[in-house]
N, C-alpha and C positions, 0 to 999 in steps of 0.2 A: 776468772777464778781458776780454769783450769792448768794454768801456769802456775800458780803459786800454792796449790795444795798439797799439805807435808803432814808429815806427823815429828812426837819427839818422840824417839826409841834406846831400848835399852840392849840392841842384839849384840851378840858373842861378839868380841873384838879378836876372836883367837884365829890364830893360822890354819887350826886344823878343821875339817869340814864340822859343819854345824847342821846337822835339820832345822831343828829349830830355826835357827838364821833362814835357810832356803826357803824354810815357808812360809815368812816375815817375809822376805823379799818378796815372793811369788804373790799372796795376798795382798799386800800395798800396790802393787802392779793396777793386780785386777782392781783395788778398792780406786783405783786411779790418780794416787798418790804421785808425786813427783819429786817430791823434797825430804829427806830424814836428815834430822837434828840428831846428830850423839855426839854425850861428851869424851871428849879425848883427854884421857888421864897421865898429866902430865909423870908422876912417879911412876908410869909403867912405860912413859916414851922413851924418857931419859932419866933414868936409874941412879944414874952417878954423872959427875959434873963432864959433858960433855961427852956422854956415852948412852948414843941415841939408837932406838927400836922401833922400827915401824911395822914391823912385821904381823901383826896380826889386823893391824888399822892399814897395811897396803891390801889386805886381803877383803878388809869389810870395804873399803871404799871401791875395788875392784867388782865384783860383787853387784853393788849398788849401779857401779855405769854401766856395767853389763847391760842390768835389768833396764836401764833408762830413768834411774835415779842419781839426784844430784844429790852427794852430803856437805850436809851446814855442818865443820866441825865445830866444839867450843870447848877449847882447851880448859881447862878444869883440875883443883887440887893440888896446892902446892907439892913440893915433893922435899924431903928431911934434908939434903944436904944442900938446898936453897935457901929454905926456910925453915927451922929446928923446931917444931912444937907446933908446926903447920900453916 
């Protein structure tokens, strides 16, 4: 069981430092968590056709193996110029 224990979380996906986030990190640690589940939002990866952003999700995934967390991403919500009306 202690391999495979995760939560699903909703922390800051942004580049810039977050508290919050550090101490979502820091407490899954201690709670003995291994795995976080977020979804990665396909209209803020790639914006426009073929005009891709990882930059605040290389920073949460960063972060995460730091602390000795793995993330499940699941990519999520189409984005307007894939799909018009969602």
């Amino acid at each position: 069981m202690d391999e495979i224990f995760g939560m699903a979380s909703h922390m800051s996906t942004g580049a810039a430092y977050s508290r919050e986030r550090e101490f979502e990190i820091e407490q899954s640690s201690v709670a003995g968590i291994n795995h976080v589940r977020r979804g990665f939002y396909w209209p803020k990866i790639e914006p426009s056709n073929d005009g891709w952003s990882f930059e605040g999700y290389d920073v949460m995934v960063g972060l995460l193996r730091d602390a000795g967390l793995r993330s499940c991403a699941m990519l999520t919500r189409a984005t307007s110029w894939a799909a018009p009306g969602g």
